[in-house]
N, C-alpha and C positions, 0 to 999 in steps of 0.2 A: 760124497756119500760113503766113500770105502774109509776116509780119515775117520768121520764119525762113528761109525762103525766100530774102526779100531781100536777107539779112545773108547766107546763103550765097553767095548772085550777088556779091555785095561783095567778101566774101572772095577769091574766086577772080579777083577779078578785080586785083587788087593787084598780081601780078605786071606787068601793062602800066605801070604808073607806073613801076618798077624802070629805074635807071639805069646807065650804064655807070662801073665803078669805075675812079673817080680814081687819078691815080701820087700815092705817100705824099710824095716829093721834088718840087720844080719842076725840078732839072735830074737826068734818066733815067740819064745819067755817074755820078754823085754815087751814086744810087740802086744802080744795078748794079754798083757797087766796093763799098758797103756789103752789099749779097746775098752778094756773092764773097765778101766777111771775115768775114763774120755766118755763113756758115756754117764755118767752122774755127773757130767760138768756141763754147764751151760755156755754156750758157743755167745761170746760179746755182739758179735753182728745180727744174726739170724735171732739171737733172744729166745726164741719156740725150739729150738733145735738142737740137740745133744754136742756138744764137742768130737764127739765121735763118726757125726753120720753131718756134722757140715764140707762145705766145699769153699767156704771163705776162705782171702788169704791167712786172715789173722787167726784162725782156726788152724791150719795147716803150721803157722808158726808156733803155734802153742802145742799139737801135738809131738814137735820136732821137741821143744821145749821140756815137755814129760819124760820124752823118752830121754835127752841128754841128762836129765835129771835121775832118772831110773837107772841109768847107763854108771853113774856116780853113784848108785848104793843107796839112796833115796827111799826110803817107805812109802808107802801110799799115802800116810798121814803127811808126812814129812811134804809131799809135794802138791797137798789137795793146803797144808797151811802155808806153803811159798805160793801158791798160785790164789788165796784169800787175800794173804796179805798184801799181793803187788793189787789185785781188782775188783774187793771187797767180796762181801758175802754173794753181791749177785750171781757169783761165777756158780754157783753151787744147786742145783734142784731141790736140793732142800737142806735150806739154810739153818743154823742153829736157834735151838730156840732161847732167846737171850731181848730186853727190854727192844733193842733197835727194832726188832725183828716177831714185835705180839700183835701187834695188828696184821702181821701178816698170816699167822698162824689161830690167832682168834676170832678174826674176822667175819669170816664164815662161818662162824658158832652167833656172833652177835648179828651178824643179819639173821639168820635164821630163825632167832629170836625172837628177833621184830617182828618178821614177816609171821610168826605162830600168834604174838601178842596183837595183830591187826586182827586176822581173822577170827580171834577168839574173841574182838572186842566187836567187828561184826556179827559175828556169832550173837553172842548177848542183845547186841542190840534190835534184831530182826526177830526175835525171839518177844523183845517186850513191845514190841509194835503191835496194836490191834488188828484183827482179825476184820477186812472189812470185805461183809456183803457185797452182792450186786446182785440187782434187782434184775425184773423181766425189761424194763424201760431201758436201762443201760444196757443190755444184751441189744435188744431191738435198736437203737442209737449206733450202736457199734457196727452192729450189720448192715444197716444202711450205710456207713459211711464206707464200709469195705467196699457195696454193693456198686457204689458213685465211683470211686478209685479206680475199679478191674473194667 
């Protein structure tokens, strides 16, 4: 009972050792232009997920990859078209708008489209349908069948 005890005392006390986390860069410039571009890039793994805020290995290699690129004088441009060209446009949140890349970007104008041109074509059509009656007998038919159901 006193071992367990003791290892519990131990346990909890771990946090005191805990230290203050390190900047992943030595210069904070460097670091904070790679955060800014890391998050307009799209992480290859995770797909939904910024390059910035993944925890994939191959994320963690590509930000190492920025910075050594930033570290070499590198512009922003300069490393958002090394990092197109090695993994195409998908690496990008928003891709250029260029022929490969219009159904991506028009797409959602053309469904919309549609979906205006259905309902307006329902529309019309519900509009030239007759107007129909019912009578007392229909009323009364209905109510009994309700009446039989409940």
């Amino acid at each position: 009972m006193r071992s367990m005890l003791l290892v519990l005392l131990l346990a909890c006390s771990l946090p005191v050792f805990a230290d203050e986390a390190r900047p992943l860069a030595d210069d904070p410039v460097i670091e904070q232009r790679m955060v800014d571009l890391a998050s307009d890039l799209r992480c290859l793994v995770c797909q939904n997920e910024s390059l910035a805020g993944s925890h994939a290995e191959l994320a963690e290699d590509l930000r190492r990859e920025i910075r050594s690129l930033m570290k070499q004088g590198k512009s922003d441009k300069e490393v958002i078209s090394y990092l197109t060209t090695r993994y195409g446009d998908f690496v990008l949140y928003r891709p250029p708008f260029k022929p490969v890349t219009y159904l991506l970007w028009l797409g959602p104008l053309i469904f919309l489209g549609i979906g205006l041109g259905v309902w307006y074509a329902t529309l019309k059509k519900r509009r030239a349908m007759p107007d129909q009656t019912v009578d007392g007998t229909q009323i009364a038919a209905a109510a009994k069948l309700l009446d039989e159901n409940l």
